[in-house]
N, CA, C and O atoms as a GROMACS GRO file, in nm:
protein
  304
    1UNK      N    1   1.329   0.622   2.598
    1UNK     CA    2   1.451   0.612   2.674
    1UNK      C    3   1.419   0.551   2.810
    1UNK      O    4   1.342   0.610   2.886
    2UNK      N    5   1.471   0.445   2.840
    2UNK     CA    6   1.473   0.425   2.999
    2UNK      C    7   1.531   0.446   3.101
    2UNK      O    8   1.648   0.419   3.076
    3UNK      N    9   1.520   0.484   3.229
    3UNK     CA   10   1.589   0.586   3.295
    3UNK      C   11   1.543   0.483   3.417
    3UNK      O   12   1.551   0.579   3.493
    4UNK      N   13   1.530   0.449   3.444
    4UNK     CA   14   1.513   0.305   3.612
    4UNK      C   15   1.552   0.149   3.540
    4UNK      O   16   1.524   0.092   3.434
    5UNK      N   17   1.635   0.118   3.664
    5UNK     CA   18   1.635  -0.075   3.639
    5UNK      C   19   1.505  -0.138   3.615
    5UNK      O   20   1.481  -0.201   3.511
    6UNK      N   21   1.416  -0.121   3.715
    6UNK     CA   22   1.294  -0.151   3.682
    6UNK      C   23   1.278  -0.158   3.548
    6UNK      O   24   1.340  -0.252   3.498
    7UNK      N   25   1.228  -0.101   3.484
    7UNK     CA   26   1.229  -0.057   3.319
    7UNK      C   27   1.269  -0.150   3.270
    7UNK      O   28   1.198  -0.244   3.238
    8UNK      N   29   1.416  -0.144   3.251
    8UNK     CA   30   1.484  -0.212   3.217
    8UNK      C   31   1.488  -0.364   3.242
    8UNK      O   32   1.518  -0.436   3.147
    9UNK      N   33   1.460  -0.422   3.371
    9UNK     CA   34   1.444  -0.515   3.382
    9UNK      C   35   1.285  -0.583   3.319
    9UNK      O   36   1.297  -0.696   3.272
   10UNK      N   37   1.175  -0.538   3.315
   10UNK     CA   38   1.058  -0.528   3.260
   10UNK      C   39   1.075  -0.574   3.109
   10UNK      O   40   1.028  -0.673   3.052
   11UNK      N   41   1.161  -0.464   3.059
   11UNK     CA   42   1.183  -0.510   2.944
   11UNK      C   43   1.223  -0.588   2.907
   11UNK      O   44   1.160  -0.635   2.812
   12UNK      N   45   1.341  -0.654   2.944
   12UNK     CA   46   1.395  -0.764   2.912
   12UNK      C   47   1.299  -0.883   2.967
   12UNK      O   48   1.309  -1.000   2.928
   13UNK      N   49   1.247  -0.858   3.020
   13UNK     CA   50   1.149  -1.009   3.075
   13UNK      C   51   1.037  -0.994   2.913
   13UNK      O   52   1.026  -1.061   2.810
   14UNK      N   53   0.992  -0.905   2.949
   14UNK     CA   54   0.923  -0.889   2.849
   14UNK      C   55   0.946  -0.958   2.677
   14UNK      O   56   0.850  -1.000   2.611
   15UNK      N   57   1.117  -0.958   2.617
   15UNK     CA   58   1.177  -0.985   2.537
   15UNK      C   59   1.197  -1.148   2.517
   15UNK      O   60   1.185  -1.224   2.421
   16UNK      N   61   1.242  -1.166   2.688
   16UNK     CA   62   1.274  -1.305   2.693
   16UNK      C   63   1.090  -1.391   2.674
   16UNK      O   64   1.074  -1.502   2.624
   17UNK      N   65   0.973  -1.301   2.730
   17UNK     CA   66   0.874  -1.350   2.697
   17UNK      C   67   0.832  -1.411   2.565
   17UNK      O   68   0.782  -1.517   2.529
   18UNK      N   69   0.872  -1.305   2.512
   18UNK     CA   70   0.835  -1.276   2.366
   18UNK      C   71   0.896  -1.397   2.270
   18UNK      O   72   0.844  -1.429   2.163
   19UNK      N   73   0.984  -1.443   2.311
   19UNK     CA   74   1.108  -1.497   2.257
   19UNK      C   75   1.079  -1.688   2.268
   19UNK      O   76   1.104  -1.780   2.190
   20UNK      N   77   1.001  -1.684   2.442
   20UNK     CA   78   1.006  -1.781   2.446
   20UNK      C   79   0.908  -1.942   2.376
   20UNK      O   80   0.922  -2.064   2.392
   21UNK      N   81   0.812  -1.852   2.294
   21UNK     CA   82   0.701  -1.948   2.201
   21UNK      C   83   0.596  -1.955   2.340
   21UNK      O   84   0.499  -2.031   2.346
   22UNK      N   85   0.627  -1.876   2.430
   22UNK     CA   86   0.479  -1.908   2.459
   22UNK      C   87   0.373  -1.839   2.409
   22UNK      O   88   0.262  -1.891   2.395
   23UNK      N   89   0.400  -1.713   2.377
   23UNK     CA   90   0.303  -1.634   2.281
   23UNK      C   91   0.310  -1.685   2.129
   23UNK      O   92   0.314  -1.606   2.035
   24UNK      N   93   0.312  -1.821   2.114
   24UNK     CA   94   0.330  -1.802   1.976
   24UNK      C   95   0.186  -1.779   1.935
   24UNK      O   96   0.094  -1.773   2.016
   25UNK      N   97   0.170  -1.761   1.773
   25UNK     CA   98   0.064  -1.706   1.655
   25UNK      C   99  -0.037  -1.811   1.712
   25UNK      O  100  -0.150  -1.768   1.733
   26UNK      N  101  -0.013  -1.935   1.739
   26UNK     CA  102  -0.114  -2.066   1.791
   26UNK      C  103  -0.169  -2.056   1.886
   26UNK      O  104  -0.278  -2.110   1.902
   27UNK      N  105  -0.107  -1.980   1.984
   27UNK     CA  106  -0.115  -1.969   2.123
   27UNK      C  107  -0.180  -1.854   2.116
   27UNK      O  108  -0.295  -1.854   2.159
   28UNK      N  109  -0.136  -1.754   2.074
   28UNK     CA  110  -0.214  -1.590   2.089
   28UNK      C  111  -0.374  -1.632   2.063
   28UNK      O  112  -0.457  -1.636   2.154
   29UNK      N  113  -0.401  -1.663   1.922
   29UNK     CA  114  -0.486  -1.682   1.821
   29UNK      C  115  -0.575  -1.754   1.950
   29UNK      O  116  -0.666  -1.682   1.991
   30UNK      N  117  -0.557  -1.901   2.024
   30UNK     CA  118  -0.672  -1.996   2.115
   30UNK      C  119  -0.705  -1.932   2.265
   30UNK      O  120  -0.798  -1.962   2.340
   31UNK      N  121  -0.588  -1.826   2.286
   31UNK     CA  122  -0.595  -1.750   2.397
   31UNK      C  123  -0.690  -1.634   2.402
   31UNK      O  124  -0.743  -1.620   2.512
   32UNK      N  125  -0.727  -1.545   2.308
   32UNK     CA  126  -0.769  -1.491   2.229
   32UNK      C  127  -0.946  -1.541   2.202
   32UNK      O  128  -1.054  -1.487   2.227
   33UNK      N  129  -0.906  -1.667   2.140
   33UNK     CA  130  -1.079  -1.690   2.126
   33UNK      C  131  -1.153  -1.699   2.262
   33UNK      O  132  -1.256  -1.637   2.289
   34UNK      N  133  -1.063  -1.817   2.377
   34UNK     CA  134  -1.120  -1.869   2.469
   34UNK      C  135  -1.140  -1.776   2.568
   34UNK      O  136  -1.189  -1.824   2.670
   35UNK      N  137  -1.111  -1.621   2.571
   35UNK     CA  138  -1.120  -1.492   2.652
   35UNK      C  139  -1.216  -1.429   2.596
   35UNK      O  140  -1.284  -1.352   2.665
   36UNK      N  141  -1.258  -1.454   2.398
   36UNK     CA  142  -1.341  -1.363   2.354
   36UNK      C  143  -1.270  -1.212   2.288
   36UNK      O  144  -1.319  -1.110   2.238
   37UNK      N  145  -1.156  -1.248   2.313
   37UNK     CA  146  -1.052  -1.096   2.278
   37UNK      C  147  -0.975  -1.096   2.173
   37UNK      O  148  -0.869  -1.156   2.155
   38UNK      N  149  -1.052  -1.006   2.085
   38UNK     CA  150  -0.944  -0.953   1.944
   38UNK      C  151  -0.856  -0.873   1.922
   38UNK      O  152  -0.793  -0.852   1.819
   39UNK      N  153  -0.850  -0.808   2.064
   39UNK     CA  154  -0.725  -0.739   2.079
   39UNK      C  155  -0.693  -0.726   2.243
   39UNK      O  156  -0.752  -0.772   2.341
   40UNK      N  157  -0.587  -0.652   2.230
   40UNK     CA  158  -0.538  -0.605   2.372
   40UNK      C  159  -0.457  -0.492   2.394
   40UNK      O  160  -0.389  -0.454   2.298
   41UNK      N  161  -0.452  -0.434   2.496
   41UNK     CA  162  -0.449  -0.250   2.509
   41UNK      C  163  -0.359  -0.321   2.632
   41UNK      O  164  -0.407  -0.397   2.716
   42UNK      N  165  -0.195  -0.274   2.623
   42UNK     CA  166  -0.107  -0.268   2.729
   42UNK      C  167  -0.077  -0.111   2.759
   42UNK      O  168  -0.040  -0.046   2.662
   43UNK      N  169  -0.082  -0.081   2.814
   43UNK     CA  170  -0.019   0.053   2.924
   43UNK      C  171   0.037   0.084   3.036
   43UNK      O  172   0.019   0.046   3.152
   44UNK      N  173   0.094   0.144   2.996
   44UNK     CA  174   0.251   0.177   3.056
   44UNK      C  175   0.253   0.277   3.115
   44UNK      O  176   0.246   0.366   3.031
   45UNK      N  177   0.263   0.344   3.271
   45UNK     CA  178   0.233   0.438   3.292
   45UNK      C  179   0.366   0.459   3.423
   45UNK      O  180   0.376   0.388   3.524
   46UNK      N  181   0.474   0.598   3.378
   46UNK     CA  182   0.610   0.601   3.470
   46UNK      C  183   0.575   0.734   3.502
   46UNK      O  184   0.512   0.813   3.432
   47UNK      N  185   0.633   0.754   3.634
   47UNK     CA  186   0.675   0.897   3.680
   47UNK      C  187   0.771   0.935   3.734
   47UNK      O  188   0.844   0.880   3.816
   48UNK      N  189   0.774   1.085   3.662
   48UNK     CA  190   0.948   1.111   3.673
   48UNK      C  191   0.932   1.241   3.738
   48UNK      O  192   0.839   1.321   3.728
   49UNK      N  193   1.035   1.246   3.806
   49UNK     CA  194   1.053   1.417   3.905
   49UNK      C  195   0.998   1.515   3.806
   49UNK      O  196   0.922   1.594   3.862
   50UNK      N  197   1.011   1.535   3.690
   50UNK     CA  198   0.985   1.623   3.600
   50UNK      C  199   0.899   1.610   3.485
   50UNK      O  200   0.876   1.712   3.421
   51UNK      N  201   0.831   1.464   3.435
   51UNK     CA  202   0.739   1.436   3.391
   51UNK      C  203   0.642   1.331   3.420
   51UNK      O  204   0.676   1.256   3.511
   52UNK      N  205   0.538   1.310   3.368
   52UNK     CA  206   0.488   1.164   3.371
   52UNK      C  207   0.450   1.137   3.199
   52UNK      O  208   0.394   1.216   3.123
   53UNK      N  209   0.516   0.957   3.162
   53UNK     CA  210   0.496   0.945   3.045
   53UNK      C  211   0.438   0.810   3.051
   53UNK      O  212   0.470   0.714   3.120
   54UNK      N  213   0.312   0.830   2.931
   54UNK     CA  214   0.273   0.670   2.912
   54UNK      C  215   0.294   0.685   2.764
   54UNK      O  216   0.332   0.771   2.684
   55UNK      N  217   0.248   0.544   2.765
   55UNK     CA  218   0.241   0.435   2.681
   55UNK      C  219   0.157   0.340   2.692
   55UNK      O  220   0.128   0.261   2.782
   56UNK      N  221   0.094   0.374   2.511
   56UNK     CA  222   0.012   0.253   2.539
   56UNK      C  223   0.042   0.200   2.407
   56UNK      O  224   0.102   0.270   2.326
   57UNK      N  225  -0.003   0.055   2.374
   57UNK     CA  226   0.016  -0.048   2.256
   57UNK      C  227  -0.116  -0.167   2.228
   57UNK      O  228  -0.147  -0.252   2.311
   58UNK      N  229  -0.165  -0.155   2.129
   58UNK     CA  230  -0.313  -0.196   2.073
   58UNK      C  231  -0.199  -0.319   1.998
   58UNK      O  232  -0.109  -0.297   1.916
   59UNK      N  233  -0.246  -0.465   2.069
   59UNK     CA  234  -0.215  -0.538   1.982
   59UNK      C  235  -0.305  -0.634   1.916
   59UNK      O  236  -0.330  -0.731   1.988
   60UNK      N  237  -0.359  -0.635   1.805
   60UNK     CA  238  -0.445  -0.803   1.748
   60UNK      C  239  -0.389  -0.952   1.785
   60UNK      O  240  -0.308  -1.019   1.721
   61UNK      N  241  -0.439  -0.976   1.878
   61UNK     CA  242  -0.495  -1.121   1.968
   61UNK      C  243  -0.438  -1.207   1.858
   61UNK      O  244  -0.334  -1.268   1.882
   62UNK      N  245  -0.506  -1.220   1.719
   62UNK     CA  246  -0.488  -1.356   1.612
   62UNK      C  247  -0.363  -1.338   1.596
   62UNK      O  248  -0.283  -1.428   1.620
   63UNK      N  249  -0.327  -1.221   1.552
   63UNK     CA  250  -0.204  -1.206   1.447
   63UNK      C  251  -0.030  -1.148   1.486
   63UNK      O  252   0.075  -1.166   1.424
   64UNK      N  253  -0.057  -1.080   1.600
   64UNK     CA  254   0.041  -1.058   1.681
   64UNK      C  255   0.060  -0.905   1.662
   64UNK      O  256   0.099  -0.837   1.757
   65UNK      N  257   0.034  -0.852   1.547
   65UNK     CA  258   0.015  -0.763   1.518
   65UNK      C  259   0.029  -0.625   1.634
   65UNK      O  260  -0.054  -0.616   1.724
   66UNK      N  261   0.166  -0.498   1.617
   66UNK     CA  262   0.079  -0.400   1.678
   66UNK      C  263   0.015  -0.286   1.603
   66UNK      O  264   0.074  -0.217   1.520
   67UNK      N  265  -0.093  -0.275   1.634
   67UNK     CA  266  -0.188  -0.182   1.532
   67UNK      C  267  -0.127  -0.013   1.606
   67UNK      O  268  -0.090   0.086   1.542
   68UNK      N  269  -0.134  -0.026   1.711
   68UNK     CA  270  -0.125   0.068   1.738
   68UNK      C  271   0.023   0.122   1.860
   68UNK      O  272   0.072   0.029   1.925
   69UNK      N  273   0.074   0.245   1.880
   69UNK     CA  274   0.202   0.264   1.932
   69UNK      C  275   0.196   0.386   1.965
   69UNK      O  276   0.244   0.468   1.886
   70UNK      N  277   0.115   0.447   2.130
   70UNK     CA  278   0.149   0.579   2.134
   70UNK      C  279   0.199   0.633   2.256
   70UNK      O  280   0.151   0.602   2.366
   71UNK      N  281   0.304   0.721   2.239
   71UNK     CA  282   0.354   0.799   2.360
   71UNK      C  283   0.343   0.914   2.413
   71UNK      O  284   0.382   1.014   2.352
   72UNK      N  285   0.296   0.919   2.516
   72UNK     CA  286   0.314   1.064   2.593
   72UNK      C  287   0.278   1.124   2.693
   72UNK      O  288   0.197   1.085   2.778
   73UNK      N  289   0.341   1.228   2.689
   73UNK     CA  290   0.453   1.288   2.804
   73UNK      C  291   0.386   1.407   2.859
   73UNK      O  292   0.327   1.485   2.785
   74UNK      N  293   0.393   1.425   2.992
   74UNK     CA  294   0.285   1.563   3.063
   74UNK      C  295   0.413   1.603   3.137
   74UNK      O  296   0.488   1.522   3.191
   75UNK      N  297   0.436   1.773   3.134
   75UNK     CA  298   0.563   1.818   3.255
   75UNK      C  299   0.451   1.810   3.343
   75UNK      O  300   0.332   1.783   3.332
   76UNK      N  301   0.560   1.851   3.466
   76UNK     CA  302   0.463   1.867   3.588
   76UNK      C  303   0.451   2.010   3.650
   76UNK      O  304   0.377   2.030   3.746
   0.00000   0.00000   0.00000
């Protein structure tokens, strides 16, 4: 759930990223070799008056792939 503009705005950049072929499968895949990286670990880390929650996402570099998708949440 998102609960700040921020967020929200993030995301949608994020979408319009996604969207726009610059990550395409061609692009990931030569970006990828020429870094040496078969994957990549994004994390996400918010705090809230009453919790803090991350996120993180394991994606494969070649294939676009997310291998991995996990959330969570600490009260305070």
């Amino acid at each position: 759930m998102l609960r700040d503009r921020s967020a929200v705005d993030r995301t949608i950049g994020e979408m319009r990223l996604s969207s726009s072929g610059f990550f395409s499968e061609d692009t990931r895949a030569k970006f990828g070799k020429s870094i040496g990286a078969t994957h990549l670990l994004f994390v996400n880390y918010m705090r809230f008056p009453e919790k803090d929650v991350e996120t993180r996402r394991l994606i494969d570099v070649e294939t676009g792939r997310v291998l991995a998708n996990v959330v969570g949440e600490k009260n305070r």
